[in-house]
N, C-alpha and C positions, 0 to 999 in steps of 0.2 A: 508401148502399144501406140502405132499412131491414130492418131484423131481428127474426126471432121470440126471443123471451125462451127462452133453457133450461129442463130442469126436471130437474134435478141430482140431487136425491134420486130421480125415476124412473130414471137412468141408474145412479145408485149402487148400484141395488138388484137393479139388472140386471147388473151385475158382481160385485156379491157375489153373486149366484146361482149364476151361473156359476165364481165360484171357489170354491164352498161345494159344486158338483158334482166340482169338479176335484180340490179336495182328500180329497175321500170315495173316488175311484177311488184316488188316490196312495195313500191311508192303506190300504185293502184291497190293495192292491201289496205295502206295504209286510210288511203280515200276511203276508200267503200267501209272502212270500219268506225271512221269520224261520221262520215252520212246516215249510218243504218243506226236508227235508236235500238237502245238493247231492253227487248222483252220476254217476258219469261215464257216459255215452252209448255205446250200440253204433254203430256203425257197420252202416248197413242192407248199405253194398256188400259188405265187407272182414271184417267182425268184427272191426277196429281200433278202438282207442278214441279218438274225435274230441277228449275234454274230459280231459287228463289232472290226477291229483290235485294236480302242482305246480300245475296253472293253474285248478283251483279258487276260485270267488269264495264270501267270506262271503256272509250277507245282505245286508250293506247293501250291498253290490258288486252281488250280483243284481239290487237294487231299481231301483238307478242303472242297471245295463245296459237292465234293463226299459223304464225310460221314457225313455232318447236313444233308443231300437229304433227306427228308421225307419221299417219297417212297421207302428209299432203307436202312436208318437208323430210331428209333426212342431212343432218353433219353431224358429221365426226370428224376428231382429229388425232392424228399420230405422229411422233416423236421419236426416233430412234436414232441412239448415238452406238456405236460399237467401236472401242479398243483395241486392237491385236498387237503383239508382239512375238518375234520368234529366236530362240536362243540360237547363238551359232551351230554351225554342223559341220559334217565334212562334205568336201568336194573339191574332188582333185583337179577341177576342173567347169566352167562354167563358160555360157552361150550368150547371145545377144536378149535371148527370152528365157532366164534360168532366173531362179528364184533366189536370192542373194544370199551366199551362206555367211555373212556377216550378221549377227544379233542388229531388231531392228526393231521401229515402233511404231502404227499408223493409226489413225482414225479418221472415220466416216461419218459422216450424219444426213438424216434423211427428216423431211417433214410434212406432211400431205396434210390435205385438209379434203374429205369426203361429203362432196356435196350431191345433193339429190332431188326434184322435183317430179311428182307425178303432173302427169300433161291432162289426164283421163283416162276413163278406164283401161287396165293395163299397159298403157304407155307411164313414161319416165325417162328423164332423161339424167347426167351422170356426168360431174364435172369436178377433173383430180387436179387442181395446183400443188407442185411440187416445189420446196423448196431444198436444195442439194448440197455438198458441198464433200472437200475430203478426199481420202487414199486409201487405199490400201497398198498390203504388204510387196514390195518389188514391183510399183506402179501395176498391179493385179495382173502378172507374172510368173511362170514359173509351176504352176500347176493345175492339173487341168479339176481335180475337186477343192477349188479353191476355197478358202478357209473362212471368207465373208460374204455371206449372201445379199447381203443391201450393197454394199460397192459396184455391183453389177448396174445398179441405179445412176450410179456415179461416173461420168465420162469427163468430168476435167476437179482439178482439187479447188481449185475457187468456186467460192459461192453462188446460185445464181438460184431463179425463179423459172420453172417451168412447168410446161403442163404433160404431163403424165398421163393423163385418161380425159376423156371425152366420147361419152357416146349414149346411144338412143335405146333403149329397150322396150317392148312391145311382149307381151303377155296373154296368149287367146286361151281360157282356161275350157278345159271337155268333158267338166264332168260336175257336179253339185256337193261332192267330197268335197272337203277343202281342209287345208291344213295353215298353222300361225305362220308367218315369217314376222321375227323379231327386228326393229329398227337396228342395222347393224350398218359396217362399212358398204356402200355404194347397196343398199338395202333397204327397202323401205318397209314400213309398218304394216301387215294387212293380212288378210284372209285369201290363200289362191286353190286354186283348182288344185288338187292333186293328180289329175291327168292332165298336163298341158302342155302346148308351145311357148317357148321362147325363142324370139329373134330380138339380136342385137345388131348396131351398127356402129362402126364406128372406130374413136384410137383406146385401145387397149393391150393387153399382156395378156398371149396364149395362157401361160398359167394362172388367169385369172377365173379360167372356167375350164382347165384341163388337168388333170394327173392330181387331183386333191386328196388332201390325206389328212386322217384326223392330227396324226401325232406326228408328220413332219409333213409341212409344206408352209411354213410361214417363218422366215429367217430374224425376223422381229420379234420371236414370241418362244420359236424351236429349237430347233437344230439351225444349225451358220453356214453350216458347209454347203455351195451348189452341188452337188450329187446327190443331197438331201430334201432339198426344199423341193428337187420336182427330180423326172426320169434325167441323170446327167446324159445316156445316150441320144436321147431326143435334142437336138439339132434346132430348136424351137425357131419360128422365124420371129426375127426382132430389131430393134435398131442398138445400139450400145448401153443403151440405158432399160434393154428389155421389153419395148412397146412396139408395137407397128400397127395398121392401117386394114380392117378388114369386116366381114360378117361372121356369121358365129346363131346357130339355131342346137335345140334340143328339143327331143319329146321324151316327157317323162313321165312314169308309171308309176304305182305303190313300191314295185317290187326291181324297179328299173327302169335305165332311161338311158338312149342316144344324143350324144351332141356330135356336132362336127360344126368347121368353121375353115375357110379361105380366108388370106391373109398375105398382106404383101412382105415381101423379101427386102433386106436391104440390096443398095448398088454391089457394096464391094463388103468383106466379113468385116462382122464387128465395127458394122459404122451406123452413123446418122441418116443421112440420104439412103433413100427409098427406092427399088427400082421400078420406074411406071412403067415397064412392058411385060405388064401384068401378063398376057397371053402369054409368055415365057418363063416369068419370075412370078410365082406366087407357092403359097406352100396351103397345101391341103391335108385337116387329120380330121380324123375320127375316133369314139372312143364310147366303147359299151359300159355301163357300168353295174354290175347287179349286187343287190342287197339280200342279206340273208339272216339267220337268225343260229348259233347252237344254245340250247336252252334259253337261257334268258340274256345271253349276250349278242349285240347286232355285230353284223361283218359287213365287209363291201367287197367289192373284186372288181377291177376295173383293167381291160384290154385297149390301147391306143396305139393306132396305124399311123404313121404322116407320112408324107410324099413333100420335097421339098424340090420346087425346078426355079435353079437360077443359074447365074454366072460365073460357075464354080471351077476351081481347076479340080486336076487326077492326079492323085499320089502316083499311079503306076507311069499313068505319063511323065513326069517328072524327075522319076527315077531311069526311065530308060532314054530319056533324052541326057541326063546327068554320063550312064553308064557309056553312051555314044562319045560326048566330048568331053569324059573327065572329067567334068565341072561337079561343083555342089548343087544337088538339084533345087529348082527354082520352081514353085507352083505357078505363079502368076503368068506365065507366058502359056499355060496351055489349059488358060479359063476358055469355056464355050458355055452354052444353056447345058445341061444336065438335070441328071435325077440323082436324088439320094432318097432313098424311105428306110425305113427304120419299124420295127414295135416297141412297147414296154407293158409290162404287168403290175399293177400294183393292187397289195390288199393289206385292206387294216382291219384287225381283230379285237375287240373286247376281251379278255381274259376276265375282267375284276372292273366293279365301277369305276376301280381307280386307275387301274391297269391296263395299258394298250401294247397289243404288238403290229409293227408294219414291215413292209419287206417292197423293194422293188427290183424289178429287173429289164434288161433293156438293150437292146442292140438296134444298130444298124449296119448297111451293106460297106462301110467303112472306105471305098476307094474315092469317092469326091472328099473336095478339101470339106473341114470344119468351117461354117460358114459364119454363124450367128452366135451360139453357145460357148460352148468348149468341147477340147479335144478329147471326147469320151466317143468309143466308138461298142463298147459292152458296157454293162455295170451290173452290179448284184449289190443290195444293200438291205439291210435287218436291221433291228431296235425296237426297244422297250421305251415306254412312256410311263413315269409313276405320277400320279398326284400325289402330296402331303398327307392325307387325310391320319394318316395313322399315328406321325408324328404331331400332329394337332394344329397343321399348316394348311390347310386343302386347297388353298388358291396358291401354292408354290407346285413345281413341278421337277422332277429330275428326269433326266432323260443319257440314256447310251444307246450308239450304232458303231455299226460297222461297214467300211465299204471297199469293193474291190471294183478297182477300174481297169479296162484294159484296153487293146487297139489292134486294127485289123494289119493281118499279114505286111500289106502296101505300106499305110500308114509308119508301123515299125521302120520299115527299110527306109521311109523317107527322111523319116528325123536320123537315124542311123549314119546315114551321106551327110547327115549337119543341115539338113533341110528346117524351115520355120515354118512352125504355125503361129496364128494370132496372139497365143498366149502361152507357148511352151514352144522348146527349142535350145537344148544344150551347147549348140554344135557337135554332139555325138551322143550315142546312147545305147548302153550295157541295159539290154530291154528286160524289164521285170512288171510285172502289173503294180498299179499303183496301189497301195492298203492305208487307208486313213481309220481311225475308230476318234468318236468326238465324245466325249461326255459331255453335261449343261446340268446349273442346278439356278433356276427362278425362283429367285426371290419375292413374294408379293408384298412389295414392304410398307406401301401407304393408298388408301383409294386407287388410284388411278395408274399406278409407278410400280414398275417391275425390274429389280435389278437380278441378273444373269451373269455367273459365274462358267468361263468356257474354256475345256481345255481338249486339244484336236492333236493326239500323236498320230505320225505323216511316216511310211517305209517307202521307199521309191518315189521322190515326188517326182512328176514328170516322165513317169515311167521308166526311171535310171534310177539301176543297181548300183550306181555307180557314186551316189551325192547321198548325202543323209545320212540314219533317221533323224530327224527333227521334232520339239513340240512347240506347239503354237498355245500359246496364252489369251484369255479375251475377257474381255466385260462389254456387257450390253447395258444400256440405260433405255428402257422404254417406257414411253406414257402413250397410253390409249383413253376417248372417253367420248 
């Protein structure tokens, strides 16, 4: 896959900023908590004293209470290492973007650190350092429900430090309901409206606020495969590490809620660079989501639209300029601005407090190239989520799915001619839908640390009848906290 170069020093400088803001609030904390003597509190109900002089904190006690405050700070941090390997297979035959049927072994790792400041009432703002490094299987090759979901984070195998997220949140609540939000990742601590607005601004990951699911959307925690962790047909716009540059609003209800969000496109598929001609290039979705109840178990049901306009090429153009002079078609010469939209459905079920089932499914109009994502142009996919409880584990979890990938008319015919896409491409292809099914079983084995046992059988990878079956082997090592 090729790759846009970094620019290291722009990111650096974008991180000392931001810790050169961060440390100027800490240091003014720290003032104003040496200055302020500590005295104990009336009680407004009682005229009790809530703070008594034994439990007086010095300053530097203050300072430290100040900034774990949950309403006024949030971090957390994440750790995730993932393992794969894949046994040989057959294939008579293999392309410049075929997934190697030689046995083979990679590993990934990802690190974030989840920081969070409220500004004032419902404002906050949200600051992801990322640190990366790692491979995956056939340089992330070779199939379009590829078998690692954090590797998508990962655009070169050396090490480096980056910033991942960055952006502003604003919160106008419409009603005197209100409901807890837990201090959680990029989350802060507090009481909000249950009717309200959100607008966000800023860098982040469509699926950070799109196609959520209880029991698979988190490849750190879930299921590994991308046709799992969010809709594979969705085309998301993003840069190669999965982020891009946009707004993003919701109103939401007891019983439901709208979001939708614009978002810039990269230049060219599956890159770093952005493309600024925004009035051309940007990708716009939406997404209804309603909550339900049978008996005593909740459901959700979620519909999402996107409309993607960039500098895409046309599988059918490509083929019929191939068919004109013989040649192997080539997309890249017949990129213009275009449209692709797409929908997807997803819903997750309750069965059992322990038990969850989800399902998604999802198309799009499949003749613009793949741009951002992968080459999934349909998909259908089902699964069960068990907790331990039964077996006397309840923070372990096991989980099975199943999924079928497939591609539109065009699509077919171009990879057929030996045509490439960004991450699949035989040089030919005896066309059959792709069928992955993944099993996973979480381990919750110490406080904080979650080890993950993962095994992903593959029929058709890449949409050829022609290479395979194969199984993919995995272990996950994750800490959260």
């Amino acid at each position: 896959m090729t790759k846009t170069n970094q620019k290291p020093l722009q990111q650096s400088a974008w991180l000392l900023l931001l810790l050169l803001m961060t440390a100027k609030g800490l240091i003014a904390d720290v003032q104003l908590a040496r200055s302020s003597p500590v005295v104990p509190q009336e009680s407004t109900t009682s005229g009790e004293i809530s703070v008594s002089p034994s439990e007086s904190l010095d300053a530097e006690g203050i300072f430290y209470q100040r900034l774990l405050e949950p309403e006024e700070w949030t971090l957390h941090t994440q750790a995730t290492t993932i393992s794969q390997g894949n046994l040989s297979f057959h294939a008579p035959y293999s392309g410049p973007n075929s997934l190697s049927p030689q046995a083979e072994a990679r590993t990934s790792f990802t690190s974030t650190e989840f920081i969070g400041r409220r500004l004032w009432a419902g404002g906050s703002v949200y600051f992801n350092p990322e640190y990366i490094g790692g491979q995956g299987l056939s340089q992330t090759l070779g199939m379009a429900g590829y078998p690692n979901g954090e590797i998508y984070r990962v655009d070169d195998p050396s090490f480096k430090l980056v910033l991942s997220r960055l952006y502003f949140q604003q919160i106008w609540g419409l009603s005197q309901e209100t409901e807890h939000m837990v201090s959680g990742q990029n989350q802060l601590d507090g009481d909000v409206s249950i009717k309200r607005v959100t607008f966000v601004a800023g860098k982040f990951s469509p699926t950070d606020f799109f196609d959520h699911n209880a029991y698979a959307a988190d490849a750190r925690n879930q299921f590994m495969n991308w046709a799992l962790f969010t809709n594979g047909a969705w085309d998301y716009a993003a840069d190669i590490r999965g982020y891009t540059y946009g707004i993003y609003s919701e109103y939401n209800q007891p019983l439901w809620a709208v979001r939708a969000a614009s978002v810039l496109e990269p230049k060219y598929p599956n890159q770093s660079e952005m493309d600024m001609h925004v009035a051309r290039a940007h990708a716009d979705q939406v997404e209804m989501e309603w909550r339900y109840a049978t008996g005593e178990h909740q459901g959700k049901l979620r519909l999402l639209g996107y409309m993607n306009h960039a500098d895409m090429g046309n599988y059918q153009d490509a083929v019929n300029e191939a068919l004109l002079t013989g040649t192997t078609p080539n997309i890249v010469p017949t990129r213009s601005y275009s449209l692709k939209y797409g929908f997807g459905l997803n819903l997750e079920q309750e069965l059992t407090p322990d038990l969850g089932f989800f399902s998604r499914a999802g198309w799009n109009n499949g003749t613009p190239e793949t741009w951002a994502f992968t080459a999934i142009d349909r998909t259908a996919t089902a699964g069960f989520s068990l907790k331990g409880t039964r077996w006397g584990r309840p923070q372990d979890t096991i989980g099975l799915a199943g999924i079928i990938n497939g591609l539109s008319p065009e699509h077919r015919q171009y990879l057929s001619m030996g045509g490439l896409d960004f991450i699949i491409g035989d040089s030919a292809l005896n066309y059959a839908p792709e069928q992955i099914v993944e099993t996973y079983y979480a381990f919750h084995f110490w406080r904080y640390w979650t080890l993950t046992t993962d095994v992903q059988g593959v029929k058709n990878p890449a949409y050829n009848a022609a290479r395979g079956p194969l199984l993919i082997l995995g272990e996950r090592v994750h800490l959260e906290f």
